[in-house]
C-alpha positions in Angstrom: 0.0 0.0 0.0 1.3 3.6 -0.3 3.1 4.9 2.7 0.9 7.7 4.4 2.4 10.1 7.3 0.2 11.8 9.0 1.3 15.6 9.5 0.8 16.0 12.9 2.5 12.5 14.0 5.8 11.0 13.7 6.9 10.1 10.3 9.4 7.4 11.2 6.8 5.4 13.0 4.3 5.5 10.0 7.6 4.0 8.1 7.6 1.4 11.2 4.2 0.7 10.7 3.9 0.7 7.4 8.0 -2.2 7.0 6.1 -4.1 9.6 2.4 -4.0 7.4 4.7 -5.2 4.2 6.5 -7.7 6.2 3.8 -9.5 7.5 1.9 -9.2 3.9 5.0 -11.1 2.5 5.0 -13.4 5.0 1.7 -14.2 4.3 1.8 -14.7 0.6 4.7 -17.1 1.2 3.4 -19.2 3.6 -0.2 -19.6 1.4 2.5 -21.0 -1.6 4.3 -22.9 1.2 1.4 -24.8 1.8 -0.2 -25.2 -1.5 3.4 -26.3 -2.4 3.5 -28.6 0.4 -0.1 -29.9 -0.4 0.9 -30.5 -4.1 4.0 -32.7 -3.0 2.2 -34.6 -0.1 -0.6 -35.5 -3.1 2.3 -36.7 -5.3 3.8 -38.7 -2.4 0.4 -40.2 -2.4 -0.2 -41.3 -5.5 3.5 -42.7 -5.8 2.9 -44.8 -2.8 -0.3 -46.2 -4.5 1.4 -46.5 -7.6 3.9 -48.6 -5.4 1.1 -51.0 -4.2 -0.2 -51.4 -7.5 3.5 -52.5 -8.9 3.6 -54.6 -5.5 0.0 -56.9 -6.2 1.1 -56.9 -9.8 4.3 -58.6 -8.7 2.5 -61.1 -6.5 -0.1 -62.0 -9.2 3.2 -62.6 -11.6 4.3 -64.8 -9.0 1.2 -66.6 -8.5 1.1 -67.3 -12.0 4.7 -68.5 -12.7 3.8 -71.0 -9.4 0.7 -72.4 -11.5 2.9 -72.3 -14.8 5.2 -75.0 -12.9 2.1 -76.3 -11.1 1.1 -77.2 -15.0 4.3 -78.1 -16.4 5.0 -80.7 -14.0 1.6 -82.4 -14.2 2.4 -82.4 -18.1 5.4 -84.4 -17.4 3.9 -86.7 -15.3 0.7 -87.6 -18.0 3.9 -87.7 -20.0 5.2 -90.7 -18.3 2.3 -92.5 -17.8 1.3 -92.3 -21.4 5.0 -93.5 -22.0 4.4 -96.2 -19.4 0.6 -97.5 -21.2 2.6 -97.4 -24.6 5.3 -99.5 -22.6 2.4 -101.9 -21.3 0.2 -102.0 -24.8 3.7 -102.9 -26.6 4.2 -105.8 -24.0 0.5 -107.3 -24.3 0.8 -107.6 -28.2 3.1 -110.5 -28.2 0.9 -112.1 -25.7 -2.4 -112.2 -27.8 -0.5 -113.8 -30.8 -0.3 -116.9 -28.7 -3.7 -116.6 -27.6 -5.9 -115.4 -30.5 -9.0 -115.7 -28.6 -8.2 -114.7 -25.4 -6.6 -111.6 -26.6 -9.6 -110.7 -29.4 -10.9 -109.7 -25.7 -8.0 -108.3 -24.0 -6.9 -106.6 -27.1 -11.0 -105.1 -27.1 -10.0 -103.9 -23.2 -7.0 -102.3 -24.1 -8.1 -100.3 -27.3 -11.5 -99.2 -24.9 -8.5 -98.2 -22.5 -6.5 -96.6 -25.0 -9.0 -94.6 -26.7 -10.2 -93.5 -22.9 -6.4 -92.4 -22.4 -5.9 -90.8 -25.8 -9.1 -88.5 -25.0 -7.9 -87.8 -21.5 -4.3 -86.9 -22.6 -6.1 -84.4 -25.4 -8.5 -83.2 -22.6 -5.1 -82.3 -20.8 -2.9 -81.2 -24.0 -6.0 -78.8 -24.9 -6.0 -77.5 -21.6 -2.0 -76.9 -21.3 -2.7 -75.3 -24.4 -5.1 -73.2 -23.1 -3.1 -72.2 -19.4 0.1 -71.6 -21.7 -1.8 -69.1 -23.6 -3.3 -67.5 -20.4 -0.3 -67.5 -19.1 1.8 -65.1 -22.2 -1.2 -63.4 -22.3 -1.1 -62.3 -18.0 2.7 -62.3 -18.5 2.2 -59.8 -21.4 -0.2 -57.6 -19.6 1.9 -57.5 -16.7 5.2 -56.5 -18.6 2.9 -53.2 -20.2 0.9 -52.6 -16.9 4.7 -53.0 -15.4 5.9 -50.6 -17.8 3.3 -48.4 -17.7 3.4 -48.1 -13.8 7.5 -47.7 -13.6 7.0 -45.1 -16.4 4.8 -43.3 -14.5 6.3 -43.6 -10.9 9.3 -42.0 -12.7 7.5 -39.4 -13.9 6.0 -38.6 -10.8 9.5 -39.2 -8.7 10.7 -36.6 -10.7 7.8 -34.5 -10.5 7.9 -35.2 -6.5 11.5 -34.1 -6.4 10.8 -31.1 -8.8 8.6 -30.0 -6.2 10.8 -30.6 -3.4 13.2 -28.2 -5.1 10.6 -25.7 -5.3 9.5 -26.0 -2.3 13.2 -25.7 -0.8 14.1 -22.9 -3.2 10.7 -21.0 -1.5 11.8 -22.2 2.0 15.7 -20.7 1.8 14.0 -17.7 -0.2 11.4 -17.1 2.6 14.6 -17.3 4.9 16.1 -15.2 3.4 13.6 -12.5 3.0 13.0 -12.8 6.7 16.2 -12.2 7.6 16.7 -9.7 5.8 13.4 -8.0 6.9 14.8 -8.4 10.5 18.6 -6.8 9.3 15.9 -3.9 8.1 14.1 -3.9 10.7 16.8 -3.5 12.9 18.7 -1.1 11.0 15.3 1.2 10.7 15.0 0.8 14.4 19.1 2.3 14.9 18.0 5.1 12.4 14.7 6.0 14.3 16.9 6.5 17.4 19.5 8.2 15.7 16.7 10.6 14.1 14.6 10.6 17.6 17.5 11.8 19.3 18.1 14.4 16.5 14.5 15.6 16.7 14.9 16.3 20.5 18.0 17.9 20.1 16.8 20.0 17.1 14.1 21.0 19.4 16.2 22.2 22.1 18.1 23.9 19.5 14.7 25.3 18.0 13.6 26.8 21.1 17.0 28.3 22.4 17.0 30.0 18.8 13.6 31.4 19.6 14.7 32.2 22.7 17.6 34.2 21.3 15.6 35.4 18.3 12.9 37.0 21.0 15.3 38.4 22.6 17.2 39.9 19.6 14.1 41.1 18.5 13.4 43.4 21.7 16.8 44.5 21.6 16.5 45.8 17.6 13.2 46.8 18.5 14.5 49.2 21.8 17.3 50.3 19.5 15.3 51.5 16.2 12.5 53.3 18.6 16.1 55.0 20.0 17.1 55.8 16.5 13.8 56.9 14.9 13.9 59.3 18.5 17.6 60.5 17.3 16.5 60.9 13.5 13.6 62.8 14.4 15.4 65.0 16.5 18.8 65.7 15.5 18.3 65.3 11.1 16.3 68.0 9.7 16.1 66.2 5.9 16.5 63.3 4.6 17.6 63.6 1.0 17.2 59.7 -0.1 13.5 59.6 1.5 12.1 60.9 -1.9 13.1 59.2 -5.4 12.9 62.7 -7.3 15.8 64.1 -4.9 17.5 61.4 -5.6 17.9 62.5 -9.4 19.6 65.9 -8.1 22.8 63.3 -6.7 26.0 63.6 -8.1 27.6 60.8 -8.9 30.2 59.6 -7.2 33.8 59.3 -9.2 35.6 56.4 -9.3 39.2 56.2 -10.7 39.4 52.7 -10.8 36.6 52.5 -13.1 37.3 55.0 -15.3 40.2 53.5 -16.0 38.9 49.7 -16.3 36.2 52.0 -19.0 39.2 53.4 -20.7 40.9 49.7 -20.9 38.3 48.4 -22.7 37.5 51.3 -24.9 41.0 50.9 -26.2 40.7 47.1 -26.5 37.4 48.1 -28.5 39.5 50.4 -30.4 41.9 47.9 -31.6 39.7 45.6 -32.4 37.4 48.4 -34.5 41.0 49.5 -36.6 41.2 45.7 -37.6 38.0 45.1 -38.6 38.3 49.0 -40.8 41.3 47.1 -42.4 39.5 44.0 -43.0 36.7 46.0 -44.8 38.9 48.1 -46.8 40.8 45.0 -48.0 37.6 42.7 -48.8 35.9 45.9 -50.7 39.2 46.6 -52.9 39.8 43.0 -53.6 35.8 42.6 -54.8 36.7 46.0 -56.6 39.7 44.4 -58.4 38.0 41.3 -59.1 35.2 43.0 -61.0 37.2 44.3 -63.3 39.3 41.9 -64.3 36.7 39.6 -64.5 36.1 38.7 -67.4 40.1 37.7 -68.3 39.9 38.9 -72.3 39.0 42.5 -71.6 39.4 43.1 -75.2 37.1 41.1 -76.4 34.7 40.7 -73.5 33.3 44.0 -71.8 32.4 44.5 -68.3 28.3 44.2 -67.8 26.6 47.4 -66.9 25.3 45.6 -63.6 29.0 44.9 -62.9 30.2 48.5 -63.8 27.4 49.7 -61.2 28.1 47.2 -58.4 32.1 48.2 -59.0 31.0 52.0 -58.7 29.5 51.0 -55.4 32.2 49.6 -54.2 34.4 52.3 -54.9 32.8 54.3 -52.3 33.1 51.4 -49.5 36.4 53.9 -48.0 33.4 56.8 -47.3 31.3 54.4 -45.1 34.3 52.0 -43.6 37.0 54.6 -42.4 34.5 56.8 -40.2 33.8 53.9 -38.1 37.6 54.0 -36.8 37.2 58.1 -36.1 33.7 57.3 -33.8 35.6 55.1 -32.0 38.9 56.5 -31.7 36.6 60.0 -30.5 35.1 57.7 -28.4 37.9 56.3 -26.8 39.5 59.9 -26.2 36.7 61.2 -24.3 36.7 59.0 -21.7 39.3 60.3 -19.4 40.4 59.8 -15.9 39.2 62.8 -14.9 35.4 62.7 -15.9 32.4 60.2 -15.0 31.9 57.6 -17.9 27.9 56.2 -17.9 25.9 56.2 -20.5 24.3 59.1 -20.1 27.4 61.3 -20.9 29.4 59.0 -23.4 28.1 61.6 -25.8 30.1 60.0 -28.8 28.6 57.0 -28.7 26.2 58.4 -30.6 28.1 59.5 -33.5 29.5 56.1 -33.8 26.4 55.0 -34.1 25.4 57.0 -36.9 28.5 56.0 -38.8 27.9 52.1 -38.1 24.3 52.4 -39.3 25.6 54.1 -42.4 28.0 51.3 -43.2 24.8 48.5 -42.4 23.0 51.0 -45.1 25.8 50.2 -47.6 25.8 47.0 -46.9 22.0 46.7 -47.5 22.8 49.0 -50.9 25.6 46.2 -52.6 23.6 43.3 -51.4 21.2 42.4 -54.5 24.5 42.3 -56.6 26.3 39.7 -57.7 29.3 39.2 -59.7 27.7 38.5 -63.2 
């Protein structure tokens, strides 16, 4: 929330309040993700402990079937014998009913009835081998995928589980952190609110000992003015500064120093004028010059009549250059050490003047031409 002080109170306890409000609020938030964090890896837990089970029974089922499998294989091997053992037997009673054709039409009657019985009971039990063997891939397959299936997903959520964890123990050493470093801040606000406490009282004892003085300053500068007003009033019989048109009747006070800091730089002004003149004079004559020999065959080719004029103006350039050095050397030999240089009474200013806005007048006249 934004921070409000309230004038009339302490503003270093509405800070207080206000680091304590947005420490608890953070607090809060991160133990709400704590335990929805928590929740979401206690659930996982959950569901890889019954994932667990599930892989367990499936393991005991496996087990239960591999028994039977032996169980069935070992029961084949014994109807394997036996049938070995009636082959042995109906092998040994064939001899015997060739001595006794009639007595073996009968035996030989008994053992076919008891062959035929044990031919249907050795298919009844080779059909149902058959039958267990191919239950038995079939469970053994399922198993494998359901075995798969489970491991594959137990991974996933072991990894999911430990994901978490880290999450969960990144937001833990975070939530450490930021309360430990709410507490260095809380401790260091708590140092600076002394500090400042301890300045505010002291600024108050320097406040009202400064009032103090300033009251008692001000009765002293008030005794003293009522004494002067009494002495003005009494011993000076006019004030010349009281009224702003008297003051126009002042003379003004000389000052060598700056008449001769005026006369420094009237000179520097000087110099710098006579260089420009000399510039002027030079650039003029050299246009001058160049007019006329411009075109190079002057034989053949004549100068233009807007040349011819702009060459005549030129000409006069020395009538409107050379009086701006005169202004200003005038200029700088009126001011003297002995007279009062303002503005008022630099009267030759003004005839410098004149002669630079004569020059700016020629230099307005020889603008529109151009060397044609």
């Amino acid at each position: 929330g934004r921070l409000r002080v309230d004038p009339e109170g302490d503003p270093w306890t509405a800070l207080r309040e206000h680091h304590c409000h947005w420490q608890r609020k953070v607090g809060r938030k991160l133990r709400a993700q704590n335990q929805v964090l928590k929740k979401g890896v206690v659930d996982e837990q959950a569901n890889s402990a019954a994932l667990k089970e599930q892989l367990k029974m499936k393991d005991q089922s496996l087990r239960k079937l591999q028994q039977e499998m032996d169980s069935l294989t070992f029961r084949n091997l014994q109807l394997a014998k036996r049938v070995e053992l009636l082959q042995d037997e109906l092998a040994l009673s064939e001899p015997r009913g060739k001595k006794n054709k009639k007595s073996g039409e009968s035996s030989s009657q008994l053992s076919q009835e008891q062959k035929s019985v044990f031919d249907e009971d050795l298919q009844k039990k080779i059909e149902e081998n058959e039958r267990l063997h191919i239950q038995f891939f079939e469970a053994d397959e399922q198993h494998k995928h359901v075995e798969a299936e489970l491991r594959s997903r137990l991974a996933t959520l072991e990894m999911e589980t430990a994901q978490h964890q880290a999450v969960v123990d990144g937001l833990t050493r975070k939530y450490m952190e930021t309360i430990e470093k709410l507490q260095n801040d809380k401790a260091k606000l708590e140092v600076k609110s002394q500090t400042l406490e301890k300045e505010a009282k002291e600024c108050r004892l320097r406040t009202e000992e400064c009032q103090l003085q300033l009251k008692n300053l001000h009765e002293d500068l008030s005794s003293r003015l009522e004494e002067s007003l009494s002495i003005i009033s009494e011993k000076v019989p006019f004030n010349d500064t009281k009224y702003s048109r008297y003051n126009a009747l002042n003379v003004p006070v000389h000052n060598r120093r700056h008449q001769l800091k005026m006369r420094d730089i009237a000179g520097q002004a000087l110099a710098f004028v006579q260089d420009l003149v000399k510039g002027l004079l030079n650039f003029h004559t050299y246009t001058e010059q160049r007019i006329q020999i411009f075109p190079v065959d002057s034989a053949i080719d004549t100068i233009s009549p807007l040349n011819q004029k702009f060459s005549q103006y030129l000409h006069e350039n020395a009538s409107y250059v050379r009086p701006l050095e005169e202004g200003m050397l005038h200029l700088f030999e009126s001011i003297t050490e002995d007279t009062v240089t303002v503005l008022e009474t630099t009267v030759k200013l003004k005839t410098f003047s004149e002669h630079l806005t004569s020059y700016i007048c020629f230099l307005r006249k020889i603008l529109p031409y151009q060397l044609k």
